[in-house]
BAKOLSE-804164 format. One record per atom (N, C-alpha, C): residue in three letters; atom name; x, y, z. Coordinates in nm, 3 decimals. Each point is the difference from the previous one (the first is absolute). Example, Ala and Ser with C-alpha at 12.3 -4.5 7.8 and 13.67 -1.06 7.14 Angstrom:
+-----+----+---------+---------+---------+
:  aa : at :      xx :      yy :      zz :
+-----+----+---------+---------+---------+
: ALA :  N :   1.319 :  -0.569 :   0.780 :
: ALA : CA :  -0.089 :   0.119 :   0.000 :
: ALA :  C :   0.090 :   0.120 :   0.000 :
: SER :  N :  -0.035 :   0.105 :  -0.072 :
: SER : CA :   0.082 :   0.119 :   0.006 :
: SER :  C :  -0.077 :   0.109 :   0.073 :
+-----+----+---------+---------+---------+
REM end
This chain:
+-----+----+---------+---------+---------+
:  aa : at :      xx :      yy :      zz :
+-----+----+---------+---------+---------+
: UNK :  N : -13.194 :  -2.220 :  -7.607 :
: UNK : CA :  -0.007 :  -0.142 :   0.027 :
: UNK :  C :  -0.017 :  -0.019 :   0.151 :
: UNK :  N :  -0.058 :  -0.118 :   0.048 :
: UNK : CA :  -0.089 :  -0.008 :   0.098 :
: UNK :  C :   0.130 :  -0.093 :   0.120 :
: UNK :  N :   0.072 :   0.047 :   0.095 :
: UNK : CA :   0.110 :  -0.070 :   0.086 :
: UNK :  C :  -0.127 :  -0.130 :   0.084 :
: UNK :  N :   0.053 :  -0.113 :  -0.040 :
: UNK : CA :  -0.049 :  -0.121 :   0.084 :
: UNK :  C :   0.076 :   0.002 :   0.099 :
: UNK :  N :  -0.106 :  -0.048 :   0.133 :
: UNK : CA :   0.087 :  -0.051 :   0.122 :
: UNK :  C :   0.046 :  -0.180 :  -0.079 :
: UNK :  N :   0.082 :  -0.035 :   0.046 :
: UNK : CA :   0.040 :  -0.122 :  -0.017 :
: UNK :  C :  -0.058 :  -0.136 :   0.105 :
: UNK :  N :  -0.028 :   0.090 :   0.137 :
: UNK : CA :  -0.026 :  -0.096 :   0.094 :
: UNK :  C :  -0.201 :   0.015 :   0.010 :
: UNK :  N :  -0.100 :   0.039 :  -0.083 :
: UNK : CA :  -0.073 :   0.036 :  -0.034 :
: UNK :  C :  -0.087 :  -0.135 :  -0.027 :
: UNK :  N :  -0.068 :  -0.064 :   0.051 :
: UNK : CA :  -0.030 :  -0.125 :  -0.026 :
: UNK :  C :   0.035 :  -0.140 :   0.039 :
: UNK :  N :   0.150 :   0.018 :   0.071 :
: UNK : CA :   0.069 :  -0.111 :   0.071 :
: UNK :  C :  -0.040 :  -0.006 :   0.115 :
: UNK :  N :   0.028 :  -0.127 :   0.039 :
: UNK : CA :  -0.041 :  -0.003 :   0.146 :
: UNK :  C :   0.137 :   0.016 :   0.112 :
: UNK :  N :  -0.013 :  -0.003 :   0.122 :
: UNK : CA :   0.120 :   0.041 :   0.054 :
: UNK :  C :   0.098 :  -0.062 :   0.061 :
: UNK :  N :  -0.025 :  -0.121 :  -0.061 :
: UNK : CA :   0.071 :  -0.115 :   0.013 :
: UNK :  C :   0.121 :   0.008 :  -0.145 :
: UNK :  N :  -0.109 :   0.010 :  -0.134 :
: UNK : CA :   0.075 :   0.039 :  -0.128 :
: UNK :  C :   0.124 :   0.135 :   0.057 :
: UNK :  N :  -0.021 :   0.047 :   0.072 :
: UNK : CA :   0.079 :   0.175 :   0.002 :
: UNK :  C :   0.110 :  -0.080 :   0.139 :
: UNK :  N :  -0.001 :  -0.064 :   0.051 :
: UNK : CA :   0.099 :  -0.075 :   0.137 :
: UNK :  C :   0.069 :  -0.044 :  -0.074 :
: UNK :  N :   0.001 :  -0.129 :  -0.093 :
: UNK : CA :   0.019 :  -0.089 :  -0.103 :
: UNK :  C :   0.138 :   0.086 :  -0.094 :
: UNK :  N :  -0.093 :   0.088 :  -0.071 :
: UNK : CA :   0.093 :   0.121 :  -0.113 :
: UNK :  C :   0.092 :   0.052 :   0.118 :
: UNK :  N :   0.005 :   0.001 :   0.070 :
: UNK : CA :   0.104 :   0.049 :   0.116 :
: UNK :  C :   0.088 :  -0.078 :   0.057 :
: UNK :  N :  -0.023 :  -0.116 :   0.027 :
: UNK : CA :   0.117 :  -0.106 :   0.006 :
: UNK :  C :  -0.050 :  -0.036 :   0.187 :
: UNK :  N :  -0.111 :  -0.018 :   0.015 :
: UNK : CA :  -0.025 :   0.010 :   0.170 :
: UNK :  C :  -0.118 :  -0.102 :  -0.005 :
: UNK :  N :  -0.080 :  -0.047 :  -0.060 :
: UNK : CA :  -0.059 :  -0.031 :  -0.005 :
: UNK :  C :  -0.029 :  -0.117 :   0.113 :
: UNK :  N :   0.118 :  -0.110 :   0.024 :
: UNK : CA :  -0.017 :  -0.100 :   0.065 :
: UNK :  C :   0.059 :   0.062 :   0.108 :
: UNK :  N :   0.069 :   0.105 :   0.046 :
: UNK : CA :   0.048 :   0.040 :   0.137 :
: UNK :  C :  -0.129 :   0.075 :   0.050 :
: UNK :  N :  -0.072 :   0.056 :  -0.095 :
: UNK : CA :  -0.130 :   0.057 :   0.103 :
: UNK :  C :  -0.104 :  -0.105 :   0.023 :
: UNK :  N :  -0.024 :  -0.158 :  -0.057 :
: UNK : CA :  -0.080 :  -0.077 :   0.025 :
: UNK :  C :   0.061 :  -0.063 :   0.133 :
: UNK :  N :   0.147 :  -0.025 :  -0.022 :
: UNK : CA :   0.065 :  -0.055 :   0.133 :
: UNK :  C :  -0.033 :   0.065 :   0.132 :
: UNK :  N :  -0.014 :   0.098 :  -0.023 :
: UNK : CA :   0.021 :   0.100 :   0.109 :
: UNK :  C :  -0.146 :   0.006 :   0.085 :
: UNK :  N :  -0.061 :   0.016 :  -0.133 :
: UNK : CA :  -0.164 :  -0.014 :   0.052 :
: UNK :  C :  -0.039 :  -0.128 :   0.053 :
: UNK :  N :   0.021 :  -0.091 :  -0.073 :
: UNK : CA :   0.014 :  -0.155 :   0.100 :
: UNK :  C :   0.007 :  -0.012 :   0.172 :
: UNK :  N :   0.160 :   0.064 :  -0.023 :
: UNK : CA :   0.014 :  -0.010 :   0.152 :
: UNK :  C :  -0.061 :   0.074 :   0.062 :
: UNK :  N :  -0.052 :   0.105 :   0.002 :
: UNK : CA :  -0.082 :   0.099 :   0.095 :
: UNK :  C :  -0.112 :  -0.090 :   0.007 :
: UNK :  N :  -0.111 :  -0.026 :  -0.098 :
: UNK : CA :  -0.070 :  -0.081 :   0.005 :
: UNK :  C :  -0.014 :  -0.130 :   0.096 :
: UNK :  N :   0.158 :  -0.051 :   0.009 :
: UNK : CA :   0.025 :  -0.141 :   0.066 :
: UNK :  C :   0.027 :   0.044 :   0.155 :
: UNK :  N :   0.051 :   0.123 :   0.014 :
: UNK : CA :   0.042 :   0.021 :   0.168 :
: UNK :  C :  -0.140 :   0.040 :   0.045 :
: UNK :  N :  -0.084 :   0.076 :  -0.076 :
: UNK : CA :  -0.140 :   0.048 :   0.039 :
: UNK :  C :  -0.043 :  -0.105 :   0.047 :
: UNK :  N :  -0.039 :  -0.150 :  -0.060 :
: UNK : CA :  -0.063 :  -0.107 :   0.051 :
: UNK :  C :  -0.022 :  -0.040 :   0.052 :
: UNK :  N :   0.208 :  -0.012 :   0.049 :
: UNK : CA :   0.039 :  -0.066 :   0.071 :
: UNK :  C :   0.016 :   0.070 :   0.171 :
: UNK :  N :  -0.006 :   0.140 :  -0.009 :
: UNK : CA :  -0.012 :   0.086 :   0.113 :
: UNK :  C :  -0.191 :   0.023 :   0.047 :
: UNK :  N :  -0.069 :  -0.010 :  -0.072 :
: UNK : CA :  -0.193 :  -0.020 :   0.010 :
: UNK :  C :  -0.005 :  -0.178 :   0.036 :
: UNK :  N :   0.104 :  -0.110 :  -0.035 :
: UNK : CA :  -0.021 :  -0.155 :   0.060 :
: UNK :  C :   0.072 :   0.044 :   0.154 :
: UNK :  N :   0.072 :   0.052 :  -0.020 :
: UNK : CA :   0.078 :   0.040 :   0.179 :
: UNK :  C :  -0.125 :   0.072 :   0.054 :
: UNK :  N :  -0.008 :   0.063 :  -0.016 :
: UNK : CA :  -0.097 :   0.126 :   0.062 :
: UNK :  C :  -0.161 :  -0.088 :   0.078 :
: UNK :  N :  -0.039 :  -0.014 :  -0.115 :
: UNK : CA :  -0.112 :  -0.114 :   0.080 :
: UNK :  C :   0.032 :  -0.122 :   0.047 :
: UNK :  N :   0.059 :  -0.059 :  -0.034 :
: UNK : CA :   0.076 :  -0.102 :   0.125 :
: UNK :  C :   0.058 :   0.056 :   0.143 :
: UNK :  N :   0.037 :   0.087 :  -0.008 :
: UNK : CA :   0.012 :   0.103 :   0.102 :
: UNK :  C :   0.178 :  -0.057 :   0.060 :
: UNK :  N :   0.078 :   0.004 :  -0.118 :
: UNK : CA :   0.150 :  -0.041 :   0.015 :
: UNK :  C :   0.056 :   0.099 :   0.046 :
: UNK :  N :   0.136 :   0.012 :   0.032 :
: UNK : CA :   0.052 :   0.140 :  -0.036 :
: UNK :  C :   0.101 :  -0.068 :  -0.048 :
: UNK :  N :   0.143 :   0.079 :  -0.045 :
: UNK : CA :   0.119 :  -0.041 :  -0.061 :
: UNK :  C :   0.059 :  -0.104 :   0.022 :
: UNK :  N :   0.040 :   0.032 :   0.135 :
: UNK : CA :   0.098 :  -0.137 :   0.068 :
: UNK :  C :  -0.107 :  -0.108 :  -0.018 :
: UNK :  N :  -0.136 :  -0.016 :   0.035 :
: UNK : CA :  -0.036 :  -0.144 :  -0.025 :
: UNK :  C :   0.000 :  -0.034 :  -0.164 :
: UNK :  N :  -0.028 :   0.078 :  -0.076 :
: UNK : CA :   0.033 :  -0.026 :  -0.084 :
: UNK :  C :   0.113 :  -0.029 :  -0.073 :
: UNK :  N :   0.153 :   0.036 :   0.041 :
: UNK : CA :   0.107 :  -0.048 :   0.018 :
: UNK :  C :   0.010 :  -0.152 :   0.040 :
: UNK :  N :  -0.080 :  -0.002 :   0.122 :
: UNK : CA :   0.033 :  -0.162 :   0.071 :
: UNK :  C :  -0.066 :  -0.089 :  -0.080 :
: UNK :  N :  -0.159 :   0.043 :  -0.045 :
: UNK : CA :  -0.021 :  -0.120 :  -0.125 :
: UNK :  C :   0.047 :  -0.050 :  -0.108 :
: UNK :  N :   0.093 :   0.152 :  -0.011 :
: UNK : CA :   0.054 :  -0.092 :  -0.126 :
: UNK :  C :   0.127 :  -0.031 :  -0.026 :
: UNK :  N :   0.067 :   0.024 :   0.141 :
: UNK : CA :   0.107 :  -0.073 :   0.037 :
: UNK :  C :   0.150 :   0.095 :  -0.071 :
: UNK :  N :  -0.045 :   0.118 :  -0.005 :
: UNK : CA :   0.118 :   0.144 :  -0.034 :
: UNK :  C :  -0.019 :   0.063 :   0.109 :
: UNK :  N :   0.098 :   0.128 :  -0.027 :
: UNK : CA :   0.020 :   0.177 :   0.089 :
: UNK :  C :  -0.154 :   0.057 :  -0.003 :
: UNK :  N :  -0.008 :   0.066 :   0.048 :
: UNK : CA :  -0.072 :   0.093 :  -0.009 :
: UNK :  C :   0.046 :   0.131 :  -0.122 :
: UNK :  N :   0.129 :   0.006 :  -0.009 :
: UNK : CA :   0.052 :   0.091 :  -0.095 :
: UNK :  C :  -0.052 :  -0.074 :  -0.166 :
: UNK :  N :  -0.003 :  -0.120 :  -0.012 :
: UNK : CA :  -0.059 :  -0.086 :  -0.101 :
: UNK :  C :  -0.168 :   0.027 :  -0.002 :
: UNK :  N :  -0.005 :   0.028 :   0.089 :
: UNK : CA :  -0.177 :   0.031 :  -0.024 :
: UNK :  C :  -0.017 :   0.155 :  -0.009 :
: UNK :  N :   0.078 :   0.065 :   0.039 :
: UNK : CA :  -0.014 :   0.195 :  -0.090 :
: UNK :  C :  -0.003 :  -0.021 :  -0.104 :
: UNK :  N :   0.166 :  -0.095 :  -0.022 :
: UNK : CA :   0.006 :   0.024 :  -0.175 :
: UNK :  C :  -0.127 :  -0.082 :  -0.098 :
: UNK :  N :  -0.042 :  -0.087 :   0.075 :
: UNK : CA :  -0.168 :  -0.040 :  -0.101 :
: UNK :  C :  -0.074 :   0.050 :  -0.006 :
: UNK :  N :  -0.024 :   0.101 :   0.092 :
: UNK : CA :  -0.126 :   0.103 :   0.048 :
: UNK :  C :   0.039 :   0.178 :  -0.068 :
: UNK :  N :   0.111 :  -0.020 :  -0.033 :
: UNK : CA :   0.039 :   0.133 :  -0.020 :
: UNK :  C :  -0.030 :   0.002 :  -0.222 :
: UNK :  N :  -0.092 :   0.104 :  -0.018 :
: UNK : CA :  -0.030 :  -0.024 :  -0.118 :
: UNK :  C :   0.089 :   0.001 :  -0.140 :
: UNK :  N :   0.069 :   0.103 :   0.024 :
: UNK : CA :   0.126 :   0.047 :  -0.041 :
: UNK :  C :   0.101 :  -0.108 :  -0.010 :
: UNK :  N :   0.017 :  -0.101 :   0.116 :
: UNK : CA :   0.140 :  -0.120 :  -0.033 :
: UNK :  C :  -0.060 :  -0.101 :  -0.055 :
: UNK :  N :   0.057 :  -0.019 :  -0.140 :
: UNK : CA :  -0.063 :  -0.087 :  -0.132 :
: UNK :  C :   0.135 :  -0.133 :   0.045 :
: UNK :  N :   0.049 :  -0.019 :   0.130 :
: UNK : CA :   0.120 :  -0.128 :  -0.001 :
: UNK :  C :  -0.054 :  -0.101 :   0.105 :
: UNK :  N :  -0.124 :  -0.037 :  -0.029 :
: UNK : CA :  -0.080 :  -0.104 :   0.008 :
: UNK :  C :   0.004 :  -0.122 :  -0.054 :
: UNK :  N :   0.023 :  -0.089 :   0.106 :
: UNK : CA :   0.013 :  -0.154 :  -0.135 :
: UNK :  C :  -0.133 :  -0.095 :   0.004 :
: UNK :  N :  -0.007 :  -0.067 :  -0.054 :
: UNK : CA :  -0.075 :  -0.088 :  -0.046 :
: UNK :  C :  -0.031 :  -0.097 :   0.174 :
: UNK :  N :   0.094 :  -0.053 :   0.029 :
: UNK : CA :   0.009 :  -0.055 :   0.114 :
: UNK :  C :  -0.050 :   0.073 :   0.175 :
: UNK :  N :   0.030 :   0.138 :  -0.032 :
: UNK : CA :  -0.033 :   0.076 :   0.076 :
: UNK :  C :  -0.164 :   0.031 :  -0.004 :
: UNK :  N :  -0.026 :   0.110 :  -0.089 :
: UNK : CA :  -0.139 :  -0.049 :  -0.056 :
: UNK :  C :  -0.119 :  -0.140 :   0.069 :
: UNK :  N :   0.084 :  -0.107 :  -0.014 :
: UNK : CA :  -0.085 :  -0.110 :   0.016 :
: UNK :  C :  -0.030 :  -0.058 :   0.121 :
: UNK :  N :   0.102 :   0.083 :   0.100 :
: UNK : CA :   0.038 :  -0.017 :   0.142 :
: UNK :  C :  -0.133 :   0.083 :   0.056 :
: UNK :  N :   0.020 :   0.155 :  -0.039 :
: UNK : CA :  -0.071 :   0.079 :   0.009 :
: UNK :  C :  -0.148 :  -0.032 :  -0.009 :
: UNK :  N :  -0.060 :  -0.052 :  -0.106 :
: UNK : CA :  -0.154 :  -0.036 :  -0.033 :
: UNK :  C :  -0.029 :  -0.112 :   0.089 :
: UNK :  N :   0.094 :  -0.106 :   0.057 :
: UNK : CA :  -0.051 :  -0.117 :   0.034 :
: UNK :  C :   0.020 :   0.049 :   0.172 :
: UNK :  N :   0.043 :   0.122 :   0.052 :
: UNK : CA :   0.036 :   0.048 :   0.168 :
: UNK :  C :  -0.152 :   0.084 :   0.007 :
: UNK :  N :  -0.081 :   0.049 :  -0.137 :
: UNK : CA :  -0.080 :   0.038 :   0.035 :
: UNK :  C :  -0.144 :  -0.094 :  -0.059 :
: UNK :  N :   0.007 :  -0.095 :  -0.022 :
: UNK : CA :  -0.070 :  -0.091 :   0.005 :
: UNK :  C :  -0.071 :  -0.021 :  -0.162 :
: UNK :  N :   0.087 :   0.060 :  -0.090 :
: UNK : CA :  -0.006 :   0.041 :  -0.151 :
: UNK :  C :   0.128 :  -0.133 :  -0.084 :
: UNK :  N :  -0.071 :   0.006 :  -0.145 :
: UNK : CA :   0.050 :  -0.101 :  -0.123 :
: UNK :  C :   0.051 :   0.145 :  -0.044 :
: UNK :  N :   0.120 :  -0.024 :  -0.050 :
: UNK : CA :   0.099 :   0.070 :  -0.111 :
: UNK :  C :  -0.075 :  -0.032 :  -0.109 :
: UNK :  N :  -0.053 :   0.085 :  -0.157 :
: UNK : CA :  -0.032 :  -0.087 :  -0.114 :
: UNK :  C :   0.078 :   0.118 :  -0.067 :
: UNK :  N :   0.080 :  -0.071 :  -0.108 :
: UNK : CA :   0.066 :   0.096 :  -0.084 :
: UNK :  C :  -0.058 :  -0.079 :  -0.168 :
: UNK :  N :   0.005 :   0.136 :  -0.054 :
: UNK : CA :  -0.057 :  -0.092 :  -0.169 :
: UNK :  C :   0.054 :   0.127 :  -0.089 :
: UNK :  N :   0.086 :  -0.107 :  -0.127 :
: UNK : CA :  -0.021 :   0.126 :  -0.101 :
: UNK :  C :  -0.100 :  -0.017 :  -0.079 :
: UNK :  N :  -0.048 :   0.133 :  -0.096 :
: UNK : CA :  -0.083 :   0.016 :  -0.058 :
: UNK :  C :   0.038 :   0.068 :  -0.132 :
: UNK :  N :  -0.082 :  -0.006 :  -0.094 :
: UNK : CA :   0.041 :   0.020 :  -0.111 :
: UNK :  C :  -0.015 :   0.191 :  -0.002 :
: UNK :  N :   0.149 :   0.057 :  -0.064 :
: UNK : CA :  -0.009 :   0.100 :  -0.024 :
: UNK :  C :  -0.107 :   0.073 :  -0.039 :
+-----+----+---------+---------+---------+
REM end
């Protein structure tokens, strides 16, 4: 008799999911995604930290932790500080599974 792989046809989202991770690896990917942006809107604006600190009216230690891909303790409010110091709209949307 012929041993099936099980994960053989799924996609690898289905195999995150069966694992119990599924929304911690989308989270995660988010934020890398969101500090990338937001460090390429600095970059050609030609900011560095501290001004970017002063626009948006935090530390500079507040702007590692947005920029740093890895710290998912980002708020909503922060975020919005962030997009509007670099001359950016926040748009958040859910979407259907």
């Amino acid at each position: 008799m012929e041993d099936k792989h099980p994960h053989i046809g799924s996609s690898f989202d289905d195999f995150l999911a069966e694992q119990g991770i599924l929304e911690q690896v989308n989270a995660r990917a988010l934020k890398r995604v969101i500090a990338w942006q937001l460090s390429q809107a600095m970059e050609s604006r030609n900011l560095t930290k501290t001004e970017m600190s002063e626009r948006m009216g935090t530390s500079r230690t507040a702007v590692d932790r947005l920029l740093d891909p890895a710290n998912g303790s980002v708020t909503l409010l922060t975020l919005e500080k962030a997009a509007s110091a670099v001359g950016k709209r926040l748009r958040i949307e859910l979407v259907d599974g």
